[in-house]
N, C-alpha and C positions, 0 to 999 in steps of 0.2 A: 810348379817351379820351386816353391819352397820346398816342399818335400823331396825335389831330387837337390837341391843345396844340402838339405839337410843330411841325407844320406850318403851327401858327397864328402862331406865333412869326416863321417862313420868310414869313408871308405879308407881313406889319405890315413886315419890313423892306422892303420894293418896297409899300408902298402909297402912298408919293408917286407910282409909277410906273402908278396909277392911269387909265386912260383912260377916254372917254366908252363907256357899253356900244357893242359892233359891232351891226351889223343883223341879221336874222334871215341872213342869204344867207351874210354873212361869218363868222357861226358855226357853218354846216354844219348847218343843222336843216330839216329838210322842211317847207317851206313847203304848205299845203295847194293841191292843183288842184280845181279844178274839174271838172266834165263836159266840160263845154265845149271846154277848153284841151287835156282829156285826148285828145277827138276829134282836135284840129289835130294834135296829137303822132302817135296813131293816121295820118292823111292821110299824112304822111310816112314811116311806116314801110315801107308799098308791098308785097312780099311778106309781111310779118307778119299777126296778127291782134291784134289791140290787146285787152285786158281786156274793152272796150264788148262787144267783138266776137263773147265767146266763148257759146257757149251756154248756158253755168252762170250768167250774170250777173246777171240778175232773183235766180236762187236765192241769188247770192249778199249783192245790197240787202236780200233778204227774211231771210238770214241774221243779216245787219249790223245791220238793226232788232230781231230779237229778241236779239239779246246788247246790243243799248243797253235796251230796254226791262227785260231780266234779266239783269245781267250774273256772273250766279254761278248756273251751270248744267254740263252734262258738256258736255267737248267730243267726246268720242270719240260716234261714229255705227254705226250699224248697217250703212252702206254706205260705202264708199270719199270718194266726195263728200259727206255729211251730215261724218265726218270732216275732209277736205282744207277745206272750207267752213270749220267753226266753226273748226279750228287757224286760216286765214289771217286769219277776221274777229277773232280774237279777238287775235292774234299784231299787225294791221293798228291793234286798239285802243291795246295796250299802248304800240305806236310812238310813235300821237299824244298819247297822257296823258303820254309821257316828254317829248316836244317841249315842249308848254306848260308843264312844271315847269320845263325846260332855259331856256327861254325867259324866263318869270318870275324867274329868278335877279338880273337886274342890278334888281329891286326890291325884292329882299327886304331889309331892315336884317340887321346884325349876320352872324356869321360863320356860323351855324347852321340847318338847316331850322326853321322855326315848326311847331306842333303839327297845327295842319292841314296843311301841307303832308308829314308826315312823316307821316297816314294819309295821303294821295293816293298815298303811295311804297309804301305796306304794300298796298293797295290794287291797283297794279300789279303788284308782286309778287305776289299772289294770284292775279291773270288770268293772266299769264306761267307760275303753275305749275301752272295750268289745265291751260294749253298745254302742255308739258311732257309732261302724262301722256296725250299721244295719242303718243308715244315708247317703240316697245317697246324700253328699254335693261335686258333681261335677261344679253345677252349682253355686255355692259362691266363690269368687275370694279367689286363694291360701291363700293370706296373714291372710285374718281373718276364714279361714276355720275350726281352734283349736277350734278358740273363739265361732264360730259360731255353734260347734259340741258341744260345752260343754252347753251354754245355752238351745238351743232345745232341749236336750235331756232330763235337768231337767222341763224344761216346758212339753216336749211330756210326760212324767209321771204322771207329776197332770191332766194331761189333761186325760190319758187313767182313772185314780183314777175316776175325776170325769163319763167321760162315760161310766164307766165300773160300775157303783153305779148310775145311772140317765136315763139310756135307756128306753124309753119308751116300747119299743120290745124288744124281746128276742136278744142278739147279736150275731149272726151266723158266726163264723171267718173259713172261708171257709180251709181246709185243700185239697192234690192235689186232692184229687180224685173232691172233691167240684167245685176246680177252673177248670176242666180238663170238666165236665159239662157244666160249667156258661162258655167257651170258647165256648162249641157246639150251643149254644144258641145264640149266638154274630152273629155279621153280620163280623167284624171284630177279631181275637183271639188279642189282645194285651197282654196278662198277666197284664193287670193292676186291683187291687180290691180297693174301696173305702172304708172305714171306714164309716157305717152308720151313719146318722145325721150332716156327718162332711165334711171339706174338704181336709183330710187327706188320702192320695193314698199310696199304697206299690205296686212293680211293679217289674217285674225282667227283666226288659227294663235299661239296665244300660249301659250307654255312655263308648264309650271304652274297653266294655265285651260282645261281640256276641255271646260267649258261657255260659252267664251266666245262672245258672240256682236258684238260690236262690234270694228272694224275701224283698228286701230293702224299706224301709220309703223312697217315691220318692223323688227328689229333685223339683221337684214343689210346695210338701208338707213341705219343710223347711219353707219358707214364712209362709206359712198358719199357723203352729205352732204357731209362734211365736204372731200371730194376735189372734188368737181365746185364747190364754193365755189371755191377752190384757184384752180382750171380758169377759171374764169370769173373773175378778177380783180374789175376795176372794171367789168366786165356786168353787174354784179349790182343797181347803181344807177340806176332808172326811174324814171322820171313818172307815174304816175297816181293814182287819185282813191286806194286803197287802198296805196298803197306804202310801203316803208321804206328812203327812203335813208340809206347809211351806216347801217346799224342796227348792226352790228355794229362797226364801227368807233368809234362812242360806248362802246359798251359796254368795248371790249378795250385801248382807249387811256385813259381815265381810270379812275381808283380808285373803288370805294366800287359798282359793280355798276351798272346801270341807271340811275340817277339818283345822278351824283355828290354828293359831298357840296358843301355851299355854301362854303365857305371855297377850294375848289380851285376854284370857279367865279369867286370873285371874284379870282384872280389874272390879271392882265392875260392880255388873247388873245393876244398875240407873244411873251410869255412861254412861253404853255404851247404854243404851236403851234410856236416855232422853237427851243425847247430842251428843255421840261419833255416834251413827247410825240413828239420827235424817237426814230425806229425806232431801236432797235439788238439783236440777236439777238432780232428779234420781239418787243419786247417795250419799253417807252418809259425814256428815260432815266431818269424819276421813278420808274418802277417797279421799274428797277435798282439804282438809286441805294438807295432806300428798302430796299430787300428787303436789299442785303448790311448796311445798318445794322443792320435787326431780327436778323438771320444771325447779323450779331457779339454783340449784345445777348444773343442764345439759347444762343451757344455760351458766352459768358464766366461764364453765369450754370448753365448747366450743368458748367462746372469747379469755377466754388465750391463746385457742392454734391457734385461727385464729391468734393472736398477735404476736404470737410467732412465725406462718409461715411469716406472713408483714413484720418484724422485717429482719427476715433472707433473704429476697431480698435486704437491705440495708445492709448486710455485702460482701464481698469479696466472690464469687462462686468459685473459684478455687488460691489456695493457693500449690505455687510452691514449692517442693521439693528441698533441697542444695543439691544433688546427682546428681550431672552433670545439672539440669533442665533436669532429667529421666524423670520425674512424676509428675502427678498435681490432686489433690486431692479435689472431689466435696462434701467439705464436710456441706455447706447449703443444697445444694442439695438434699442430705441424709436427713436430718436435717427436711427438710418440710415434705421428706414423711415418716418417723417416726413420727411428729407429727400430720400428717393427719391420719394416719394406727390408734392410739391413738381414735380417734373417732369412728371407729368401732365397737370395742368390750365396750366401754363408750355407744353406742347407743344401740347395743344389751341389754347391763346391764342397763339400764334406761326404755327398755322396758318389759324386764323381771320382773321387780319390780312392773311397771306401771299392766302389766296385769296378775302376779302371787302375787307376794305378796301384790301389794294395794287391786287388782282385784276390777277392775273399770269392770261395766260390760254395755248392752246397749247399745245404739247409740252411746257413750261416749266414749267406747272400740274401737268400729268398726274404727271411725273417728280418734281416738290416734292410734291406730295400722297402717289404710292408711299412715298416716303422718308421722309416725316414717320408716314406707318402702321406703316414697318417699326420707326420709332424709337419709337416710341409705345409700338405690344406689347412691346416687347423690354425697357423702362424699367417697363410691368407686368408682364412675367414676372419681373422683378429684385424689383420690389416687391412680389409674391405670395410668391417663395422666401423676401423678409425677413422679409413678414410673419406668414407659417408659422412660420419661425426664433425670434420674439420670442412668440408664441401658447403656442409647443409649454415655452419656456424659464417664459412665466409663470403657463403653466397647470399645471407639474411645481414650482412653487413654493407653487401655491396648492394643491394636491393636499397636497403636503406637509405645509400646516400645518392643514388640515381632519381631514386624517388624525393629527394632534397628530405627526407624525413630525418633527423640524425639525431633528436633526442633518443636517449635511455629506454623510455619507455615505447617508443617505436620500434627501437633494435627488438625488445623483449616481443613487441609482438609479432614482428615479422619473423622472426627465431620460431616463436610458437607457430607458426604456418609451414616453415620452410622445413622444419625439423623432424615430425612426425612423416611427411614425403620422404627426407630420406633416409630415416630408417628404416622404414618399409622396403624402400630399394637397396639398403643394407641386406636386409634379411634375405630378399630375393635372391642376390647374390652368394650369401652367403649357403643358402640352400641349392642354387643349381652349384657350388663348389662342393656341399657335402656328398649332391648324388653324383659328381664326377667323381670322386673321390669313391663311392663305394661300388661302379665300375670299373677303377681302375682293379682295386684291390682284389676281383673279382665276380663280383655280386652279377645274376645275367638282367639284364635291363628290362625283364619282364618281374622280376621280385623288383628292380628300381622301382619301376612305373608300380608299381602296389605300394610302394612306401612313399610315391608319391599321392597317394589315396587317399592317405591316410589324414590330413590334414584336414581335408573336406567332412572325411569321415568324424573327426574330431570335433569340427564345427555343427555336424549335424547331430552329434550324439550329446557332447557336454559341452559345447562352446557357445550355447546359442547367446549367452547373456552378453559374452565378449561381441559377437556380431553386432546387438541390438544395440552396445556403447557407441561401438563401432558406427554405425548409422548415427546415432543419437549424437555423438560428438559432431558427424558432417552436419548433423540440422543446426545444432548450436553455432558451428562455424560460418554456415550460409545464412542464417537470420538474424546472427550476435545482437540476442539481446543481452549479451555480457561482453566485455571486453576485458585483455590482463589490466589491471592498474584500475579499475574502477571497484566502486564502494556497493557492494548488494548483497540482497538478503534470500539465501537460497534454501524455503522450508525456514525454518527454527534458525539457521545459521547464515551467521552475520559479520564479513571479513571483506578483505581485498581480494580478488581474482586475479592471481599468482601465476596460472597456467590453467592454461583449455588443452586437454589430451585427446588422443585419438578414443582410451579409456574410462577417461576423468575428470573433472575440475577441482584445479586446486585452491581451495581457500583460506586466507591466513587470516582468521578469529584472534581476538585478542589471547584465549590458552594455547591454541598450539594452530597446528595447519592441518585441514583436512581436505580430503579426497572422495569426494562428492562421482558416484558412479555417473556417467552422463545421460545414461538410461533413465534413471532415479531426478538427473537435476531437469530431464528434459518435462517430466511430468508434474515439477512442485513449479509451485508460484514463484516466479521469480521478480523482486523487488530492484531496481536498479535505480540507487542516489545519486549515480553521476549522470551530469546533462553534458553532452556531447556538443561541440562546435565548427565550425568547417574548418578549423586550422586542426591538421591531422596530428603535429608535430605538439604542442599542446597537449598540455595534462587534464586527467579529467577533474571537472570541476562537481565536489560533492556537496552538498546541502548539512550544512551546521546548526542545530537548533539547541539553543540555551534557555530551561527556565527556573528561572527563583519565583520560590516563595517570598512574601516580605512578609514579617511578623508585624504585628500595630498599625498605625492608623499615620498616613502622610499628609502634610496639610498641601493646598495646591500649590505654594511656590515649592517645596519637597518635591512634589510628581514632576514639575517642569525642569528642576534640576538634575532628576534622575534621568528623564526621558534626553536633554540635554549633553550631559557626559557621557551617557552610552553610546548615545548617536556620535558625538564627535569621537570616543574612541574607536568605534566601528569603524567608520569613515576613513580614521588616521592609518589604518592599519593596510601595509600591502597586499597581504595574505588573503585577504576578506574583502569580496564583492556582493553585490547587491545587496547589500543589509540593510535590515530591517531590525528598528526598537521599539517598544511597544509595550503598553500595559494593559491589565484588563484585570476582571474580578472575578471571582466566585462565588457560590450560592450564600457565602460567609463575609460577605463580602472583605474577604482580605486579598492583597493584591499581589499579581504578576507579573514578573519582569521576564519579558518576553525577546528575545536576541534570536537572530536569523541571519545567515550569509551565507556566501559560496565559497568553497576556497579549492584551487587544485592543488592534487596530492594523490598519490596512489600506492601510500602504506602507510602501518599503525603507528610507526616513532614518528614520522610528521605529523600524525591527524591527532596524535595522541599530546603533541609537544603544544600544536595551536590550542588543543582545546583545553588543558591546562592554564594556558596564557590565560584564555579568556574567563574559564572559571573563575581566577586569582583577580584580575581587573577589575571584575565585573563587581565581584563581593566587595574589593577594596569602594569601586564608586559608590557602591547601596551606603558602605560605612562614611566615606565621605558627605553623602546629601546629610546623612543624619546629626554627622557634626559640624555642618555649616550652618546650623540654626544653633543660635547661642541664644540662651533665658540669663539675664543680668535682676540683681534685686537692689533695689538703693531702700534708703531709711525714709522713713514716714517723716522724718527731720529737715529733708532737702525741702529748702525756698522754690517756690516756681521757676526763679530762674537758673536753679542749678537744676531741676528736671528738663528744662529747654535745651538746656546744656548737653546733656546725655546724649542724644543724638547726634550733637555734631561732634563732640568728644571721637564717639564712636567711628564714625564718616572716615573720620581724620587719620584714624589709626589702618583701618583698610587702605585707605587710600595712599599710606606710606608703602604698603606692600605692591610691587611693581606688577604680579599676577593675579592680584586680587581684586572684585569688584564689589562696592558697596549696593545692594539694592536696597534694605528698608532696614526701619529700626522704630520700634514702634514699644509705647506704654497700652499692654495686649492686656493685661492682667493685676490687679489688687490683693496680693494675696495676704496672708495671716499677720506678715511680719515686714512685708517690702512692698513697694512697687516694681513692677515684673515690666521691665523692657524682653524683650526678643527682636532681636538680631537678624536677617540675613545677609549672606553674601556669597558669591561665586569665586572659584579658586580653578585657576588655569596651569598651575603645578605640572609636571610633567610627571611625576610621581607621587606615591600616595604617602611614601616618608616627608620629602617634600612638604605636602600639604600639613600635617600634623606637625611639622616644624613653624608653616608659618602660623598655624593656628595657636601655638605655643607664645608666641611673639603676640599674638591680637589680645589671647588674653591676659600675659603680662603686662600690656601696656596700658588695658583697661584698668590694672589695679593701680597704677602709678599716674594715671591722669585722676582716674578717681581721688584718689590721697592727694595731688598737687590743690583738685579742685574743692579739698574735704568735701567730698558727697562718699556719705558714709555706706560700706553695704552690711546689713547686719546681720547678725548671729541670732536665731541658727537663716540661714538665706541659702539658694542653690547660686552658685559661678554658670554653671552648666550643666545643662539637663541633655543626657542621650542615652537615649535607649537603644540597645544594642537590636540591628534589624538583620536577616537572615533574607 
């Protein structure tokens, strides 16, 4: 419809250019003959045998009368001539029902056929593919088989015109009893009969029908049609009462098949004869003209939509639902293959134009139609692989939430289940479209069936490693002693499990991700830190083990305070279950600080984020115990009762700090130059700057009680003894 707008448009400007209609002569249309005139023509051919002449021709008036009297009957015969007959009477109707429409054009109103006249056209095409099916076209590859049924058929008609009006001998068209003879005669019976002078065969040998009994234009003879047209040029146009001149040149020069459409009719005759249907690569100017416009239209419109699927690879594939994170919605996904799906029926309609209503015809056709098949499937193999793609992502969504499973990492593993199924059944499809695809275009289904061989043959020659993955992944999936999202160590290598392939397992190591054959992971040892629970929905929970060295020697309130804050910070912590603190020693005997818990997680920036926290706490508490023991020195000068003093001095000052607890303070030590109190206490600080502030405060305050209490501490004396512990 757009295309006759369009050319409706074309026409309106040249309709001042309007002329009086031409006559029937100067439009090329068969004028009907008579008998009569037919004879005169006959008298002059002198060596020929004219139509009148031939001995089929009673049978063939009597032919012509029953297909007027019924004309929707078989044309295919049981003999060669019942055959050759009905094809030419019926092929002879079609011509003159085209004529009279052709004709009737400069009376129609308006740019369009009338409804009656548009059954008269349905009507001939009906007859015409009567005709058609006394064409054995087995042997033409499906796809151009229409194209190729329609052209021979108008060529096989000028061609029987002329040797049916040109025979040098009488034409004898054997009927059964005939052929049932010329069988006894044979050394061989084949049912095949040849058309005199020619090398056109009918034959009731027909591929795929062992019971047939009626008798088709073979398909050997399609070729040959087509050549001896060729051959014969302008021979092919004759006089008599049955004839079709130019038949095929109506058809192959104007658009719209058999009966052009009316708007190309109403364009002036010097128009379309000295420009618009002017030959160029076989094919008419309009026709060229027209076809690279739709060309451009097709291609422009298949970049936007390629652009448009590109595009949507750069947006977000899965855009999360606010309903608890139920649901996750693929809606690129979607998106490509709606936009891919889009070019099917744009390809279908692009070719429809191209070979109905431009009607390109010729090698022209043949080579536009291959090309348009090969574009076709290949734009459905694209849309079957998306559409698997988007199937398999939204049916591992709805899996998920039927199963009430709706964390992340459930989607991820039901995906990895759902996904390798259906691309598998992607592929399938995609492979029975490539071998429809290479029947159409002509391939015989016995070279198909060899290239479907091939695959096996493939598997058996160089594919075996693929198989044995192939297996090895279904063992990994039926025994999962891996799961995606859990923490294990596969061989040498040591990550999260990313993805279980039909191929591979993929694991993400703190350097990069690797892809572990499943063959390969099925025969290594495999280590698995995450412990599994019955809540399915749940993360896996992997095992954290922390240990320090300690440098030096801890006295035991040191060890209780260490054991102490690590335990309460383990404890405190959401992230971390079943912990464990603990120390122990070595052959040296220096000591361990031993940290253990569980946490879920099922990748490296979470497991990596926790276990930093905890490296960093853990060293801040080691530094902690070791500056909660504070060494004070006083002077040899202090009275008894200002050493009595000291201790509760000290008490006092703890005890103003709201997080801190005083445990002991004790005269431990005599040394060179002081008496050596030491100090401890406990500090519930929520941070480790914190603590060092209020330690900052405990021993300012000791120097300031000391001086109120003049208890001297002297030079040289330590404040505070810490040795730095690792």
């Amino acid at each position: 419809m757009a295309l006759g707008c369009w050319l409706t448009a074309c026409c309106l400007i040249f309709l001042p250019l309007l002329q009086v209609p031409p006559s029937r002569a100067q439009a090329g249309l068969a004028t009907p003959v008579s008998v009569t005139q037919a004879n005169r023509s006959a008298a002059s051919i002198g060596a020929f045998n004219a139509l009148q002449q031939q001995p089929f021709y009673d049978d063939l008036l009597v032919t012509a009368k029953a297909w007027d009297d019924n004309p929707i009957t078989d044309v295919l015969g049981e003999s060669p001539k019942e055959t050759i007959l009905n094809f030419y009477v019926v092929m002879a109707k079609v011509s003159r029902e085209q004529d009279l429409l052709l004709a009737s054009a400069s009376n129609q109103s308006g740019w369009f056929w009338s409804q009656k006249n548009r059954q008269a056209i349905a009507s001939i095409d009906q007859l015409w593919d009567l005709a058609i099916k006394a064409l054995d076209l087995s042997a033409i590859p499906e796809s151009i088989q229409p194209d190729m049924g329609h052209e021979a058929s108008l060529k096989l008609k000028q061609i029987l015109d002329y040797e049916f009006n040109h025979s040098q001998a009488h034409l004898n068209l054997p009927d059964p009893q005939a052929i049932k003879k010329l069988n006894e005669v044979r050394l061989r019976a084949d049912g095949t009969w040849t058309l005199p002078d020619t090398s056109i065969e009918l034959t009731d040998n027909i591929k795929d029908k062992p019971s047939n009994l009626d008798y088709y234009f073979a398909a050997d003879s399609i070729p040959e049609i087509l050549r001896i047209y060729d051959q014969l040029g302008t021979k092919v146009n004759v006089c008599q009462q049955f004839a079709s001149p130019n038949f095929y040149q109506k058809y192959s020069l104007t658009p719209g098949g058999l009966v052009s459409p009316l708007w190309y009719l109403k364009i002036p005759l010097w128009l379309r004869q000295d420009v618009l249907e002017k030959s160029l690569f076989d094919q008419t100017v309009f026709q060229i003209s027209v076809t690279l416009l739709l060309s451009a239209v097709y291609i422009v419109l298949l970049l936007r939509i390629f652009l448009g699927i590109h595009r949507s690879y750069g947006a977000p594939t899965k855009v999360p639902l606010q309903a608890g994170g139920q649901a996750i919605i693929c809606k690129a996904e979607w998106k490509r293959v709606l936009l891919l799906l889009i070019t099917l029926p744009l390809t279908s309609l692009f070719g429809s134009l191209i070979t109905e209503a431009i009607n390109i015809t010729g090698l022209s056709l043949f080579v536009i139609t291959e090309l348009l098949y090969v574009i076709f499937f290949a734009l459905a193999m694209g849309s079957v692989f998306l559409l698997f793609e988007s199937l398999g992502h939204s049916l591992s969504i709805w899996l998920s939430i039927l199963m009430g499973r709706q964390s992340n990492l459930q989607l991820k593993r039901m995906t990895n289940l759902v996904m390798p199924i259906s691309r598998m059944l992607a592929a399938l499809a995609a492979m029975a479209l490539l071998y429809q695809l290479l029947l159409k275009v002509g391939l015989p289904p016995s070279t198909v069936l060899a290239f479907s061989a091939v695959p096996g043959l493939a598997i058996g020659l160089g594919a075996s490693k693929l198989l044995g993955n192939l297996f090895a992944g279904l063992s990994i999936q039926s025994d999962r002693p891996l799961r995606v999202g859990e923490f294990c160590r596969i061989g040498s290598n040591l990550g999260f499990v990313s993805k279980i392939g039909l191929r591979s397992v993929e694991l993400e190591t703190l350097e990069s991700r690797i892809s572990i054959p499943n063959a390969i992971a099925d025969e290594e040892t495999i280590i698995n830190y995450s412990k599994r629970n019955g809540n399915p929905d749940d993360l896996p929970r992997q095992a954290m083990d922390l240990n320090f060295a300690i440098d030096g020697k801890l006295s035991p309130e040191q060890m209780d305070d260490l054991l102490f804050y690590g335990k309460s910070y383990l404890a405190a912590l959401p992230e971390l279950s079943d912990t464990i603190v603990s120390l122990e020693t070595n052959g040296s005997h220096d000591l361990t600080l031993i940290c253990h818990g569980e946490v879920e997680l099922s990748d490296w920036s979470t497991y990596l984020h926790i276990r930093e926290q905890l490296l960093l706490r853990l060293r801040q508490i080691i530094d902690q115990v070791g500056r909660s023991r504070v060494v004070v020195g006083v002077s040899y000068d202090c009275t008894e009762e200002q050493l009595s003093l000291v201790p509760l001095l000290i008490k006092d000052l703890i005890d103003r700090e709201p997080l801190a607890s005083f445990r002991s303070c004790r005269l431990l030590a005599i040394s060179a130059f002081s008496y050596d109190y030491i100090f401890d206490y406990r500090s519930n600080q929520p941070s480790f700057a914190g603590f060092l502030d209020e330690l900052d405060r405990i021993n300012r305050g000791v120097i300031q009680v000391f001086a109120a209490h003049k208890i001297d501490i002297p030079f040289p004396t330590i404040l505070e003894i810490h040795k730095a512990m690792c």
